[in-house]
N, C-alpha and C positions, 0 to 999 in steps of 0.2 A: 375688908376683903379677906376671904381667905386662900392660903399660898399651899399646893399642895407639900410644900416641904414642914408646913407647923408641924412643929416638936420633934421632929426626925433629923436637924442637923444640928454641927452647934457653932461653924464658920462657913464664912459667905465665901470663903476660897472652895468650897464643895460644889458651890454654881457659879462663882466669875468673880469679877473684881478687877483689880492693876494691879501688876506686879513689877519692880522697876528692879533691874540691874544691870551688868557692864558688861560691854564683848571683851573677850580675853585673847581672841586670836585673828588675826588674817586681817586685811588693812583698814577694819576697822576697831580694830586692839583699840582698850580704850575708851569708846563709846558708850555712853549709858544709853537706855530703852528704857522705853515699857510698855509694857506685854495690857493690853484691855483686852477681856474677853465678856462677854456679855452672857451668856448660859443659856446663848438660844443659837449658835450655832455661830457667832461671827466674832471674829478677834481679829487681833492685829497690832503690828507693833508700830509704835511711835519714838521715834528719835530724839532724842531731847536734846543732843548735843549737834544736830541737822535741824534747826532752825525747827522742832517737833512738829518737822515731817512722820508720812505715816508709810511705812516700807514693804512687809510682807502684810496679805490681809485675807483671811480665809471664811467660807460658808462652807461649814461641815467639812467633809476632804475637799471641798475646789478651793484651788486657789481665783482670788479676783485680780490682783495686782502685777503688771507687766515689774520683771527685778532685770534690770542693765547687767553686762556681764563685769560690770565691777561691784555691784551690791555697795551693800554700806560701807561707807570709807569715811577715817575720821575726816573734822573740819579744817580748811582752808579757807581761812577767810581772805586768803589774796588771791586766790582764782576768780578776780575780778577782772579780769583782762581777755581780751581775742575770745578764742574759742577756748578758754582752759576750762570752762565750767564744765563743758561734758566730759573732763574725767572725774571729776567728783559726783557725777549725775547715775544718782543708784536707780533711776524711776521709781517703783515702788508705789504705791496708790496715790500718795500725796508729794507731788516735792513744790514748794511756794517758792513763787518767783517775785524779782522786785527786790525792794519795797520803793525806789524809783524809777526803775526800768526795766523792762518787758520785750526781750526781741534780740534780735541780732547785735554784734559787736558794732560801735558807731564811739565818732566820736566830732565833735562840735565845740565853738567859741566856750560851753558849758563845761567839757573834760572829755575824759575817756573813758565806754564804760562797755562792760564785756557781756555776752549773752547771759542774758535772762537775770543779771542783777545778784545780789550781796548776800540776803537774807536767808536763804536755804544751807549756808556755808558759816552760821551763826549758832552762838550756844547759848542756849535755853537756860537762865536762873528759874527752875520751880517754885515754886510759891505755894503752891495748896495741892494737897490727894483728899480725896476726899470718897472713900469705899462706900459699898452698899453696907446698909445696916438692915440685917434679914429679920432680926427680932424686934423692930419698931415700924417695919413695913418700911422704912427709906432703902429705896430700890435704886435711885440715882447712883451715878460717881461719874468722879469728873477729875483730871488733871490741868492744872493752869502754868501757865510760868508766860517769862519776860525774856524778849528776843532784841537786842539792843543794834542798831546799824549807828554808831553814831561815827562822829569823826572830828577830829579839832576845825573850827572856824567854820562847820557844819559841811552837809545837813545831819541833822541829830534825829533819825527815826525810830522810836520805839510800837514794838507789837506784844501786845500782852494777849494771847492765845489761850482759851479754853478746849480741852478735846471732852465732849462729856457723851454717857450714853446713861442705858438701866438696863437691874437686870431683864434676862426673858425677852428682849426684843430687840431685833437685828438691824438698828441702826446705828448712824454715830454723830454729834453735832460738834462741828467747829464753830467758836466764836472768838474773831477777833475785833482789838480796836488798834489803831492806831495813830500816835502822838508826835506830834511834831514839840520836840526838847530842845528845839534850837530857839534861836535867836532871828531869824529869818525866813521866809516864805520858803517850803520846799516843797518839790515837785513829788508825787504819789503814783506809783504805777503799780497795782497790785492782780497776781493771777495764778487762780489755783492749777496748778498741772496735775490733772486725776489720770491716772496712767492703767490701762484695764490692760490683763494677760490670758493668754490660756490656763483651765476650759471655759472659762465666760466669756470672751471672744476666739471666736473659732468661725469656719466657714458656716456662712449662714447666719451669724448672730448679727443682731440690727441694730444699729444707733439709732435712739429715739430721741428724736431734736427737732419741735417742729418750729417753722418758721423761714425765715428765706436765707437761703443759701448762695457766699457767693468765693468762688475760687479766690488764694489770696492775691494772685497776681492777672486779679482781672482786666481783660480784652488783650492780653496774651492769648498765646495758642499752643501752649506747651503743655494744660493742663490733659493730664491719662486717669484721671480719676473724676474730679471735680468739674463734670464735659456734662454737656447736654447727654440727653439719656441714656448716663450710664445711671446705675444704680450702687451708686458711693453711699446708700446707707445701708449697706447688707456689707459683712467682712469679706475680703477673698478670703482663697488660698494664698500662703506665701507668694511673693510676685520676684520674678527675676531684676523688672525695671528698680524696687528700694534695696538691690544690694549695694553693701558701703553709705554712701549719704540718700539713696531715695527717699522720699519721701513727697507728702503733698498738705496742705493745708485751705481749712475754709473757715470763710468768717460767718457766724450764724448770727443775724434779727433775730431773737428768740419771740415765741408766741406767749404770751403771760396769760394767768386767768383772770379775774377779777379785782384779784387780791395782788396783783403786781408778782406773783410767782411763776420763776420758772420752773418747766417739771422734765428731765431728759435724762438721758441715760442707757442703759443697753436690755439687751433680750435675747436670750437663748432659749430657743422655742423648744430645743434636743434636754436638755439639764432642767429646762420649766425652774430656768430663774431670771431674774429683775435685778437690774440695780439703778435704782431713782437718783438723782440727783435734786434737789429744790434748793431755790436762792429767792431772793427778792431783784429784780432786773433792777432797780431805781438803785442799788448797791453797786449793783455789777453789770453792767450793760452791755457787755461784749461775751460773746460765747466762743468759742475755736473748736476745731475739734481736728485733731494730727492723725493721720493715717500712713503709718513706716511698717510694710508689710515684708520687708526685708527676711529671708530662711535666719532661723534662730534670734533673728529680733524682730517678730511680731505683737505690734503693740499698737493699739489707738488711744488717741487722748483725747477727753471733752474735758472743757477748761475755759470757765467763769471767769469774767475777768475785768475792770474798770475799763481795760482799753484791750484790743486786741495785740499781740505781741507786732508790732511794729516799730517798738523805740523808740525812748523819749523824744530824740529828734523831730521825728516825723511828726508825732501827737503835739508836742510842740508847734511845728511849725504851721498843723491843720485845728487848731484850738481847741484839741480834745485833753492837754495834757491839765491832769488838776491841781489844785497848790495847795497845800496845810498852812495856814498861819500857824506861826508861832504859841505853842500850846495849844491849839485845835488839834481837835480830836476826831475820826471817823470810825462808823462802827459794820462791820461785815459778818456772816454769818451764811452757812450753808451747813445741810441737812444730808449726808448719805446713808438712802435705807437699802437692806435685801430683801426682794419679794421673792416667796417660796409659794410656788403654785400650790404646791398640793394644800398649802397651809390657809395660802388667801389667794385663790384663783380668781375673786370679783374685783380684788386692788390689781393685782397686775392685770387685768382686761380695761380697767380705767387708765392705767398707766399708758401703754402699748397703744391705744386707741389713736 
């Protein structure tokens, strides 16, 4: 194949690459990154000292990532308790939840364990960069590293996380596995929190999820969103009802196609872009998706996920909750691409569809 750049450059940092270094200021002094950028318009940075969460994440000038007004803050791995998680909670495109529990604060005969679980508040050992190589035609790069939740007399979870993309095309692929290092069966609850911001959600832009939809605190009558004929997959405008805690949530059956893939994600018909999401459902069989429409924190979340955020407890005690034997291993993996109408108008019409 030939690349219109032969013989015209003489580094792959003139079209993209990774770039890793430290924040020096403001509360996340400290902090290492790194910067992916792909040279087709989409970058973003991943945290390596955040459990290589991925935080700011841009196509061309839009940004796609909803950013918390705390942004990145270093790690606290004892913000395991109550509600302290959401102040270490930068949203940002990616922040991973778990790696045994998924939900509200709860606590049971098993412990005590604080919303949305340990692992996002965990620092990243690297292990491998691996840059494009423009002069041999290897267009890949990828960064790896080791996320360790362990604890004496367990459970001992390890995630060894791949973030990889190429250049020229505006996607990005996570790959995780995860090891149970203990000594005893431990429980697994793992779920990606994909967090979209303005201008990719704005009024009018539409969550594409198809499948069956059900409020979470179904045959209640509290729901203002997630109600019979309203149209909860178009954005509002800011809403007065999510200031301070509003918000709403629904659990999605996702529809798969032949190949056990799910394909959802968003659409801005004004900006004529896409952002797909694909997974394998037999991986991930729970979809979410969080609508906090709150004035200066507007943000939706669609979030893959082994179990819906309900808490070990519950999944427990309804037999969805999974176990790792000792040194079993499970492997996860999801695909975030941007479709750019002008560029592939016949993928996002299959998308959208």
């Amino acid at each position: 194949m030939t690349y219109p750049w032969k013989d015209k450059i003489s580094n792959h940092k003139q079209l993209g690459g990774i770039e890793t270094s430290t924040l020096d200021n403001g509360a996340g002094r400290g902090v290492r990154i790194a910067w992916m950028d792909t040279g087709a318009g989409f970058r973003y940075k991943i945290v390596l000292d955040r459990g290589m969460d991925i935080a700011e994440a841009f196509y061309q000038e839009k940004s796609l990532a909803w950013i918390s007004h705390a942004g990145i803050t270093s790690p606290q791995p004892l913000s395991d308790q109550g509600l302290h998680w959401l102040r270490t909670f930068g949203g940002g495109l990616l922040t991973t939840c778990g790696l045994d529990h998924v939900g509200g604060p709860e606590q049971d005969e098993f412990g005590s364990r604080g919303i949305h679980g340990k692992i996002s508040n965990q620092i990243a050992e690297i292990t491998s960069i691996v840059q494009p190589d423009i002069h041999s035609g290897q267009l890949d790069m990828s960064i790896s590293g080791i996320i360790r939740q362990h604890v004496i007399f367990g459970p001992c979870l390890t995630l060894k996380r791949t973030i990889s993309g190429r250049l020229g095309e505006a996607f990005l692929k996570i790959e995780d596995e995860i090891i149970n290092e203990g000594n005893t069966d431990a429980p697994l609850m793992l779920l990606y929190h994909f967090n979209f911001g303005w201008p990719l959600v704005n009024e009018g832009t539409k969550i594409v999820a198809n499948g069956t939809w059900k409020y979470r605190f179904e045959g209640t009558q509290d729901a203002l969103i997630f109600k019979e004929g309203n149209d909860y997959k178009t954005c509002p405008a800011p809403l007065d009802i999510h200031l301070g805690g509003g918000e709403e949530v629904a659990f999605i059956d996702a529809a798969t196609d032949a190949q056990h893939q799910v394909a959802c994600g968003l659409y801005n018909e004004q900006l004529g872009l896409g952002v797909k999401m694909s997974y394998d459902k037999r991986e991930l069989p729970s979809l979410t998706n969080w609508q906090h429409w709150g004035k200066d924190e507007y943000v939706t979340g669609i979030e893959p996920g082994t179990n819906p955020p309900i808490g070990q407890k519950a999944a427990r005690e309804e037999g969805s909750l999974v176990f790792l034997a000792p040194r079993a291993m499970k492997r996860f993996s999801v695909t975030l691409e941007v479709i750019d109408q002008q560029k592939q108008p016949e993928k996002l019409t299959n998308f959208i569809q």
